[in-house]
C-alpha positions in Angstrom: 3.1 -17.2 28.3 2.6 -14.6 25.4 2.2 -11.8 28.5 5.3 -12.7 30.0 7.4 -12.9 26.8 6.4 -9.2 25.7 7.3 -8.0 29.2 10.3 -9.1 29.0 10.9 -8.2 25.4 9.8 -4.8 25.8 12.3 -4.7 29.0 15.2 -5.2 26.7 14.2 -3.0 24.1 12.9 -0.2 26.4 17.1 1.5 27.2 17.1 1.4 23.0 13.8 3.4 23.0 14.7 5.4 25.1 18.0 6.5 23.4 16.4 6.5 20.3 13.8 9.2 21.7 16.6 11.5 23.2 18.1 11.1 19.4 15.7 12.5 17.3 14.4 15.5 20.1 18.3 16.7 19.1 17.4 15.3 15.3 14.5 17.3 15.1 16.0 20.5 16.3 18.4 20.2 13.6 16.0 19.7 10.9 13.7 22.1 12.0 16.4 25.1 11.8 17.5 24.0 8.6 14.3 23.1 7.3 15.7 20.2 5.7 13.4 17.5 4.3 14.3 13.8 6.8 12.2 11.3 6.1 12.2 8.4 3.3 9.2 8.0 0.8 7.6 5.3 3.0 6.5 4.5 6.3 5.9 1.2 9.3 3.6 2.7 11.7 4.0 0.0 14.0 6.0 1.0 17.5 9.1 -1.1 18.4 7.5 -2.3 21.3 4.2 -4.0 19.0 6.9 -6.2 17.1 6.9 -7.6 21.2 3.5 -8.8 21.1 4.4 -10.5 17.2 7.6 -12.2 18.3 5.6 -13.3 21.3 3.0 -15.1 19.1 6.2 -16.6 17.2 7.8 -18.0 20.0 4.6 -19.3 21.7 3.6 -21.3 18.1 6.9 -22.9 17.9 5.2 -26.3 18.2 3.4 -25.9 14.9 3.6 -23.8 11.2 0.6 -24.9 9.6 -2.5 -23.1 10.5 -5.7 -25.6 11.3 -7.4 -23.1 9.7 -7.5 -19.9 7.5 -11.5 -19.2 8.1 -12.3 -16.2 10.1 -15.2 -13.8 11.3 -14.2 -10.9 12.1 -17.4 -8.0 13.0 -20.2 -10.1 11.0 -17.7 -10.7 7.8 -16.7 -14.1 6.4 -12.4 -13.2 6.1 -9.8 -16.2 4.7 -6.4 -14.8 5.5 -3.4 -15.1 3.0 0.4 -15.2 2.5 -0.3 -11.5 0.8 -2.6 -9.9 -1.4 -1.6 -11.2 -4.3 -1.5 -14.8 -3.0 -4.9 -14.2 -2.2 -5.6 -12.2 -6.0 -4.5 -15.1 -8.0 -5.8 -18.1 -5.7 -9.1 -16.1 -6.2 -8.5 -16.1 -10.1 -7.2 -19.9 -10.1 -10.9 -21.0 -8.5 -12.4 -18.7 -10.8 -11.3 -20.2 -14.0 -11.9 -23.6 -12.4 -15.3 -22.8 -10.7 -17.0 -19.9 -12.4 -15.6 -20.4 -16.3 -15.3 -24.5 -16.1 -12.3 -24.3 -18.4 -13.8 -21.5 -20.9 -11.8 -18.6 -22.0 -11.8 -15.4 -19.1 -13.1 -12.4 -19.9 -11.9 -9.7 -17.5 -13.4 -6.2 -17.6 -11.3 -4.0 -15.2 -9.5 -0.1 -14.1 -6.1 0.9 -15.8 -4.0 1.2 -13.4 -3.0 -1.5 -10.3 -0.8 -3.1 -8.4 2.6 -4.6 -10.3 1.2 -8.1 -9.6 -2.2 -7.8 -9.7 -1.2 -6.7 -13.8 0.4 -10.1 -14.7 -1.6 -12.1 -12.9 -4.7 -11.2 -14.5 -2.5 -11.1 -18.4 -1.3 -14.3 -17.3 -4.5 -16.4 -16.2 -6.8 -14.4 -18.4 -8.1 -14.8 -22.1 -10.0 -10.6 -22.8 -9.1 -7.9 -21.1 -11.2 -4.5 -21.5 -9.8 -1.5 -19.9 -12.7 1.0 -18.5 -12.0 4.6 -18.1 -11.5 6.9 -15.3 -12.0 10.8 -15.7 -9.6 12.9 -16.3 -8.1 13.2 -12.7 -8.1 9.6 -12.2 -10.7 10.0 -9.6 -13.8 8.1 -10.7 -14.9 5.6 -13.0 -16.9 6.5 -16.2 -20.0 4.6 -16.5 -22.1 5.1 -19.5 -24.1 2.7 -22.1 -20.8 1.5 -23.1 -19.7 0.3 -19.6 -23.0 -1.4 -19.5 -22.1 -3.5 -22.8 -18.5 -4.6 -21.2 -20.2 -5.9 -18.2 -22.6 -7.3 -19.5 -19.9 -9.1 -22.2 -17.0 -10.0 -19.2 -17.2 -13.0 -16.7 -14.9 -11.3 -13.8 -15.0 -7.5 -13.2 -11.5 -6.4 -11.1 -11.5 -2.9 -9.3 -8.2 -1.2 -7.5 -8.6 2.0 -5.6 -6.3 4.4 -5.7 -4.3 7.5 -3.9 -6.0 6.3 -0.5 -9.6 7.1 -2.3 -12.3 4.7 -2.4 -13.9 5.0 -5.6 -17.4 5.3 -6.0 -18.7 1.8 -6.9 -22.5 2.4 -6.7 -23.3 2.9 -10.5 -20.7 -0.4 -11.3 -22.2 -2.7 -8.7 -25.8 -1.8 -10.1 -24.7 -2.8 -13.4 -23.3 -6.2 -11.6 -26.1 -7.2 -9.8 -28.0 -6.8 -12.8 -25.9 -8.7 -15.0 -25.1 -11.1 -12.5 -21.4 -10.7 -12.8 -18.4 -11.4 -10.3 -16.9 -8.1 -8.5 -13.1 -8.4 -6.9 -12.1 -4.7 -5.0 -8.2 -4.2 -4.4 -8.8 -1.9 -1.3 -5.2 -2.0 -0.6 -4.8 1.5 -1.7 -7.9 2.5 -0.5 -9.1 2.0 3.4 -9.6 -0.5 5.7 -12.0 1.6 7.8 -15.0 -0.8 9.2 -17.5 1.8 7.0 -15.5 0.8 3.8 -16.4 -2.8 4.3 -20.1 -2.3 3.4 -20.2 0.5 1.1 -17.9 -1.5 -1.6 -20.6 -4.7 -1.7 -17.9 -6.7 -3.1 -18.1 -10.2 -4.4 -14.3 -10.4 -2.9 -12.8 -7.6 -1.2 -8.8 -7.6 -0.7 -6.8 -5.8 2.3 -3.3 -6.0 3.0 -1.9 -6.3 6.4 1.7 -5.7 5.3 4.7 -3.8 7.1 3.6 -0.4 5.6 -0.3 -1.2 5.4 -3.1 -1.0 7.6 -3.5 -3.2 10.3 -0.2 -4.1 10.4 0.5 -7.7 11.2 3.9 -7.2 9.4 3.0 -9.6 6.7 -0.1 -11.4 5.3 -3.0 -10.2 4.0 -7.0 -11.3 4.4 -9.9 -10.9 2.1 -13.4 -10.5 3.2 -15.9 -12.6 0.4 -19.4 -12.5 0.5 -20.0 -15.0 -2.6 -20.2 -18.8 -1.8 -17.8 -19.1 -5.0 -14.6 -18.1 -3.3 -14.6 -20.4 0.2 -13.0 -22.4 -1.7 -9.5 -20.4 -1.8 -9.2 -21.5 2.0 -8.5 -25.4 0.4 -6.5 -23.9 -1.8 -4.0 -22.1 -0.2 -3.9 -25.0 2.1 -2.5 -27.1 -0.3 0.3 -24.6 -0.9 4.1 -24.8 1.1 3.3 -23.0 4.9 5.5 -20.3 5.5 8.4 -22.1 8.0 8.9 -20.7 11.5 12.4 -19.6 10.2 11.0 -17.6 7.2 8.2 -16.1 9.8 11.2 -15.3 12.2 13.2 -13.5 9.4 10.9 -11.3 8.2 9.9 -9.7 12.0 13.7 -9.0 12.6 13.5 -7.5 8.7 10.5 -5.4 9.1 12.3 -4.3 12.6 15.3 -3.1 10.9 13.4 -1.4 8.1 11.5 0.1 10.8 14.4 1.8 12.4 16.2 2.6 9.1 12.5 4.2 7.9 11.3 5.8 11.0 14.6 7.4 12.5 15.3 10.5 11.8 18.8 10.8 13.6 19.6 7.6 11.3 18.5 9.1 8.0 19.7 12.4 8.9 22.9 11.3 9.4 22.8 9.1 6.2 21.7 12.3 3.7 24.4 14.0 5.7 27.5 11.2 4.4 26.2 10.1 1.5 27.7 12.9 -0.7 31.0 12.1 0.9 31.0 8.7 -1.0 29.4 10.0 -4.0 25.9 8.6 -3.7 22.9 10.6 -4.4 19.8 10.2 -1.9 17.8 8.9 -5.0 20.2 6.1 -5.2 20.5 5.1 -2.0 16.8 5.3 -2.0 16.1 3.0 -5.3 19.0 0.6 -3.6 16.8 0.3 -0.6 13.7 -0.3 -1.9 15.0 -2.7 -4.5 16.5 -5.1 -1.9 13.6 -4.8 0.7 10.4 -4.8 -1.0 8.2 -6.0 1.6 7.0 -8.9 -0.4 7.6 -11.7 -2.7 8.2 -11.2 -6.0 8.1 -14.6 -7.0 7.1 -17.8 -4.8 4.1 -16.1 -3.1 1.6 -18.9 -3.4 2.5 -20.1 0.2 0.1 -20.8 2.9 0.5 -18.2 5.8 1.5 -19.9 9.2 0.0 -20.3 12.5 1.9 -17.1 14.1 1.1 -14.8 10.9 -2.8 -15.9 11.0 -2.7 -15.0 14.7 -0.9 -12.0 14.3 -3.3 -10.8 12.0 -6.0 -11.6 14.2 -4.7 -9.5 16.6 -4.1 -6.6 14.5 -7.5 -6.8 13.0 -9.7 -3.5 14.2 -6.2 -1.7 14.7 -6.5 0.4 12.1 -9.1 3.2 13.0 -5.6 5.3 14.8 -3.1 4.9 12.0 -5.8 6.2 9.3 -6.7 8.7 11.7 -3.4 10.0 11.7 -2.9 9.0 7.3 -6.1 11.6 7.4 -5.0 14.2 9.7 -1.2 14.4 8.1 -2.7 14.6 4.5 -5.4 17.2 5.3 -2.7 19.2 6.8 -0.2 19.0 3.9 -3.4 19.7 1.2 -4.6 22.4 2.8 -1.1 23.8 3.6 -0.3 23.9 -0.2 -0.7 26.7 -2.7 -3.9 26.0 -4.8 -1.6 26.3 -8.0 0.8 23.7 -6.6 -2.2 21.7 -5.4 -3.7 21.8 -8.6 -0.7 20.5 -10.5 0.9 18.1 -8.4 -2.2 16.3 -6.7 -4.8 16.7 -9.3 -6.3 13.7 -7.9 -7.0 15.2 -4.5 -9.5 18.1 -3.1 -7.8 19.9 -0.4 -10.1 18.8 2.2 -10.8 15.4 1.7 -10.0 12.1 3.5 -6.9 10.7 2.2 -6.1 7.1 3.5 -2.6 7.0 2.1 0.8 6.0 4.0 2.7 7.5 0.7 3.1 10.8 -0.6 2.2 10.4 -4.1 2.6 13.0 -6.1 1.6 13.5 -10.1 4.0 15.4 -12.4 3.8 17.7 -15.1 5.1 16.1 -18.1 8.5 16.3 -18.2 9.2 17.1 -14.9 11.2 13.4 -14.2 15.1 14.0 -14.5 14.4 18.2 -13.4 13.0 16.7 -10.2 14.7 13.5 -9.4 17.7 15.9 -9.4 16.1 18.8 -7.2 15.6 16.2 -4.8 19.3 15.7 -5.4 20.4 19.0 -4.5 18.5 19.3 -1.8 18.8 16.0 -0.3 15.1 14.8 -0.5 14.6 11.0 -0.4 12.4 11.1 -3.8 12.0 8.0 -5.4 9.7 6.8 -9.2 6.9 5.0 -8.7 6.5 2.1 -6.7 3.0 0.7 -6.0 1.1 1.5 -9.6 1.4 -0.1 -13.0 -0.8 0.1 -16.1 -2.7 -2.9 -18.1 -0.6 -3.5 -21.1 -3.7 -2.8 -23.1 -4.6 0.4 -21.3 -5.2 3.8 -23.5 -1.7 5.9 -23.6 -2.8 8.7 -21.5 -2.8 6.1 -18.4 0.9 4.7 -19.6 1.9 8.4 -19.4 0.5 8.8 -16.4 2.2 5.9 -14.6 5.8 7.6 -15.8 4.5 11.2 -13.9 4.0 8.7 -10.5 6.5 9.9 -8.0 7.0 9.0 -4.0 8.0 11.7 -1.9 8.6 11.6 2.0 5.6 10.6 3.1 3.8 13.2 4.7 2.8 10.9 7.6 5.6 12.2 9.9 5.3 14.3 12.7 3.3 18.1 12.3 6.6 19.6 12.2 8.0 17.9 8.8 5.0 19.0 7.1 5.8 22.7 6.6 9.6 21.7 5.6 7.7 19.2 2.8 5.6 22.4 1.7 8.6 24.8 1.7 10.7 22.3 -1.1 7.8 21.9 -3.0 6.8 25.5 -3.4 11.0 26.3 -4.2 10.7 23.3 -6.9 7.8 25.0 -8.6 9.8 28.5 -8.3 12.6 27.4 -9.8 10.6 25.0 -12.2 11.3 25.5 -15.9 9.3 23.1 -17.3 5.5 25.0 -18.3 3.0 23.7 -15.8 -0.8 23.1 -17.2 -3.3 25.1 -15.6 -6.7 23.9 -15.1 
């Protein structure tokens, strides 16, 4: 039944494709003779004719919502799926502080900088938290005789990569094991790659399977736990609301129309090109966007995931190898394509060769740099936009709440070749025309 109902899907849909393919060959010729920047500072790398195979799973679990289960095994690891990461992040910390602390005051030793929600829920459900450090370019942890003292003084320890880089956990997890202490990863901004799964020897481990994540079930999220403590989250989020059919239908034709406002270049093309006329700027209509389609819940999230979203992350499971192939092969090119100097002052976290499993282009400002480049981007009609995936820990050291405010989204640079050179070309005229003293290191 599912077969038939994504043939016949993908029938519709297939004169639409078509058009929209003719479209952007003419788009692209534009923008490549201008050089013009077209793109918006996020990305669904799911093709029109996947959301098919989604809707089919919809339609064909009409007769129930509620999942009989949230258990799965997926290439030797124990998973529970989720509602969304941080459904899964604070069920995790609710059966912590019933299970693991029996009522006792939480003590949570953890990184700076994370997710928006993963920062109030762990202020919110915790009792201590103690910040560690990260060097200087926010690419590894510091662990010295100090670190050694916090763990061995904290109950939970919570870790979120960042900038598509694992960090190097190996040092931490020693001092874990030997302390016997309880490790949670955020991988979210990380990888989802198969060798990431046993290098992090996490106690939970947390991936997202969002509309602009990797594998894309366009929604939900799983986590892979390899401590007896957590199988209870599956009775857990049992317990919560399910997800109606209605909600599950809403947010595939949502994520469909994001997709086509996100990934069609004649579309945004023609929106830079009118949005002057009515006296928007295309960091307004950018922030407008994003406000009213986040992608998730900002409130209400403890909801148990229905049948359709547990199957459609089943399907989507092992699908992500491709899209970070291409996250790698689009940031390589764009590192190596930039000026060292420009490298070295607007992704200080990155080397030029490295891996980078990252559907954003984040990029780090000088100091000061905020208003002078919100309104380059302006001028030159460049969908820039402030920070939108990292916040500090309220108690984190000032150089980390500084760095938050230098956080900036660009177009992402996981386009086609072709928009990579037009992303370079802007960045190299910002910094020409910068008058704001740039650090050298």
């Amino acid at each position: 039944m599912e077969t038939i109902v994504c043939i016949v899907v993908n029938a519709l849909i297939f004169p639409f494709t078509v058009i929209a393919y003719f479209c952007d060959v003419f788009s692209n010729q534009i923008i490549q003779s201008t050089r013009q920047v077209v793109g918006v500072p996020s990305t669904i790398s799911i093709e029109v004719t996947d959301f098919a195979a989604h809707f089919a799973i919809w339609l064909c679990s009409l007769h129930t919502s509620r999942p009989a289960s949230l258990l799965h095994t997926y290439d030797g690891h124990n998973m529970i799926f989720g509602y969304s990461c941080r459904a899964l992040f604070e069920t995790a910390m609710v059966v912590l502080k019933r299970d693991l602390c029996n009522g006792k005051p939480v003590r949570i030793l953890t990184t700076p900088v994370h997710h928006k929600s993963l920062v109030l829920i762990m202020e919110r459900l915790t009792d201590s938290i103690e910040i560690l450090t990260l060097d200087e370019r926010n690419r590894s942890i510091n662990v010295d005789e100090a670190t050694e003292e916090a763990v061995k003084n904290c109950d939970i320890i919570v870790i979120t990569h960042m900038f598509g880089r694992n960090f190097d956990l190996s040092k931490l997890i020693e001092l874990k094991k030997k302390h016997n202490k309880i490790l949670i990863v955020d991988s979210v901004m990380g990888g989802a790659r198969r060798e990431t799964y046993a290098v992090t020897d996490a106690d939970l481990d947390i991936y997202s399977t969002g509309q602009d994540k990797r594998p894309i079930a366009i929604g939900g999220g799983y986590c892979i736990y390899r401590h007896k403590i957590f199988a209870a989250m599956e009775a857990e989020i049992m317990s919560y609301a399910v997800v109606t059919r209605w909600e599950r239908l809403q947010k595939l034709a949502n994520t469909l129309l994001l997709r086509q406002v996100y990934n069609n270049k004649s579309l945004v093309l023609f929106l830079l090109t009118v949005a002057p006329m009515f006296g928007l700027t295309t960091t307004e209509i950018v922030a407008d966007v994003r406000k009213n389609n986040p992608g998730f819940d900002h409130n209400g999230y403890l909801r148990c995931p229905s049948e359709a979203l547990c199957r459609s992350m089943k399907l989507e499971l092992g699908n992500e190898k491709p899209m970070e192939d291409r996250f790698i092969h689009c940031w390589r090119l764009f590192l190596e394509s930039l000026p060292e100097p420009l490298r070295r002052a607007y992704y200080p976290q990155y080397e030029a060769s490295e891996p980078v499993i990252l559907p954003y282009n984040q990029i780090i400002l000088p100091p000061g740099h905020k208003e002078q480049f919100l309104a380059f981007c302006d001028k030159h009609r460049i969908c820039g936009a402030t920070n939108q995936n990292y916040m500090m820990m309220t108690n984190s050291a000032p150089q980390y709440h500084e760095f938050i405010g230098r956080v900036h989204n660009l177009p992402t640079a996981i386009g086609s070749d072709d928009d990579i050179p037009c992303l370079v070309e802007a960045l190299v005229q910002y910094m020409a025309e910068d008058t704001v003293t740039v650090p050298q290191k």
